[in-house]
C-alpha positions in Angstrom: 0.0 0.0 0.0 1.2 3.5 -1.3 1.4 6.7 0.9 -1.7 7.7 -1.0 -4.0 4.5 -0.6 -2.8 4.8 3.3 -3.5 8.3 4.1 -7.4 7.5 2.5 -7.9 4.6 4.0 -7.9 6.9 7.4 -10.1 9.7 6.0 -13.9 9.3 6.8 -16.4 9.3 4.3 -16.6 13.2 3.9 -13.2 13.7 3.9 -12.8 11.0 1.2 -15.7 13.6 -0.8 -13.1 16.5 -0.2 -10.4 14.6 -1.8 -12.8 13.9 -4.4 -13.4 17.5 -5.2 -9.4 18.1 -4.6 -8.8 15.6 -7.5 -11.5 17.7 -9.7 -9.8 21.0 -9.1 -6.6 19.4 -9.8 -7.2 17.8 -13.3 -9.3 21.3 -14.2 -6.1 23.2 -13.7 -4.3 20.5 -15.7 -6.8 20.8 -18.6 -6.0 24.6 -18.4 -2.5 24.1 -18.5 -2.7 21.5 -21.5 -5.3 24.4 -23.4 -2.5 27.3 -22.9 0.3 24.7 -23.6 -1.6 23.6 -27.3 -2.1 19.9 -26.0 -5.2 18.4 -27.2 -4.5 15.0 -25.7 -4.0 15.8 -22.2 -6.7 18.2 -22.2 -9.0 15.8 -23.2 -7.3 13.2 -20.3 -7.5 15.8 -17.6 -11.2 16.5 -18.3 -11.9 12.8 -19.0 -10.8 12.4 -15.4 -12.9 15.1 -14.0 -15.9 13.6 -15.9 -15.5 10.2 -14.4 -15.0 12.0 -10.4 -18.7 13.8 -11.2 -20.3 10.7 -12.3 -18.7 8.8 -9.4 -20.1 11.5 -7.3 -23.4 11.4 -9.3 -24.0 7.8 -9.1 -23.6 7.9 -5.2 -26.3 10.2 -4.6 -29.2 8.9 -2.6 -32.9 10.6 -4.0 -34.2 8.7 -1.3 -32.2 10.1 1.8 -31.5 13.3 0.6 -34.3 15.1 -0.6 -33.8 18.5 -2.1 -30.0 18.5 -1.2 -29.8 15.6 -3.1 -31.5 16.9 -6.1 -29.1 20.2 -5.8 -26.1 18.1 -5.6 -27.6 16.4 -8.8 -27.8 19.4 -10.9 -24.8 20.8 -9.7 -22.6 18.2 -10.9 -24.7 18.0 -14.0 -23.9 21.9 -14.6 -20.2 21.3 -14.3 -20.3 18.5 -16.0 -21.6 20.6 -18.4 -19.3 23.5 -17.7 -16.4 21.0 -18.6 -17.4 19.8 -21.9 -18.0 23.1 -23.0 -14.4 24.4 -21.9 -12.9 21.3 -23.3 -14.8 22.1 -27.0 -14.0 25.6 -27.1 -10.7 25.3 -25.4 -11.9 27.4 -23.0 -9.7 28.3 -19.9 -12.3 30.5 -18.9 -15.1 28.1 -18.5 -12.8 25.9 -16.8 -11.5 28.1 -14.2 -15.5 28.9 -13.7 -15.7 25.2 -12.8 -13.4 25.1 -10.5 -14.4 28.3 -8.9 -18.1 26.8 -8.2 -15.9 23.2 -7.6 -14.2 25.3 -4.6 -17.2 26.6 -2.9 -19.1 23.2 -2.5 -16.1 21.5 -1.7 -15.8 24.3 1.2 -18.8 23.2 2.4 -18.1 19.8 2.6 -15.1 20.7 4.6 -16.4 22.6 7.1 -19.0 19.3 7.8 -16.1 17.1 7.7 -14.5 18.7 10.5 -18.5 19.0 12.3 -18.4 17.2 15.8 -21.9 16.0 15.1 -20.9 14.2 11.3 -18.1 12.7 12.7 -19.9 11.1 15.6 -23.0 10.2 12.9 -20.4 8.6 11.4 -18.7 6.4 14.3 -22.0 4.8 15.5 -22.7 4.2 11.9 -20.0 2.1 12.2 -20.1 0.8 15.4 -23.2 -0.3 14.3 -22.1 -1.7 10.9 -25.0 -0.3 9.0 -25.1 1.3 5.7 -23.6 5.3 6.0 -25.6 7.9 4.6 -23.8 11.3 5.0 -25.8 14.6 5.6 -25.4 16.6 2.3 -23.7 20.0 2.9 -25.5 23.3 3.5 -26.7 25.2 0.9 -24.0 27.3 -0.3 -24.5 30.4 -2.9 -22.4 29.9 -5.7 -21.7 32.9 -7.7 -21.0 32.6 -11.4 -23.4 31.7 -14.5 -23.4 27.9 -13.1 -25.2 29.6 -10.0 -28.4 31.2 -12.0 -30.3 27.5 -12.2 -28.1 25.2 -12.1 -28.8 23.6 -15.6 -26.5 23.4 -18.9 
């Protein structure tokens, strides 16, 4: 096991979303670098890999437990995911660095709840108890930005 694999394999669940949205921020930046440096190929690798983090993301969502957070977490990545394909198109630094600008502020707010008293001991008698985790989706943060306006593509 790799210093990577060990240092997740100690995060809880919400800090294992962070590094989620880290890794999202991350490959953005390198698809920005790859549009400024002419590089077609790892632009479309770095934004291939940010795809497949929102539709991890996407695919863990639970309609059922979540509610109306759910559903905004939903269309968020779905506007990003958007957001992406469009920079990638154009070759649009500026679309990307909007991503990652409405990336940061929800990944701020999963954070802060990581670090919550209350989520963490949710958390520990979830396992404790060995049943299935479901994680309270973060507040409702505004995100400025077109993505903000209604969340759709």
């Amino acid at each position: 096991m790799n210093y990577q694999q060990q240092a997740m394999a100690g995060m809880n669940p919400v800090e294992l979303i962070v590094a989620l949205y880290d890794g999202m921020m991350r490959f953005l930046c390198r698809a920005i670098a790859a549009i400024e440096a002419g590089d077609v190929r790892e632009r479309r690798i770095a934004i291939k890999r940010t795809l497949d983090i929102l539709m991890h993301l996407q695919s863990r969502l639970r309609m059922d437990v979540g509610g109306s957070s759910a559903k905004a977490l939903s269309e968020f990545y779905a506007a990003i995911f958007a957001l992406c394909l469009e920079g990638s198109r154009l070759a649009s630094p500026e679309r990307l660095k909007e991503a990652i600008a409405c990336v940061r502020d929800v990944r701020e707010a999963w954070e802060i709840i990581s670090k919550d008293t209350e989520v963490l001991r949710f958390l520990k008698q979830g396992q404790a108890n060995r049943t299935p985790r479901v994680i309270p989706p973060p507040p409702q943060i505004p995100i400025s930005g077109e993505a903000a306006s209604s969340w759709t593509a």
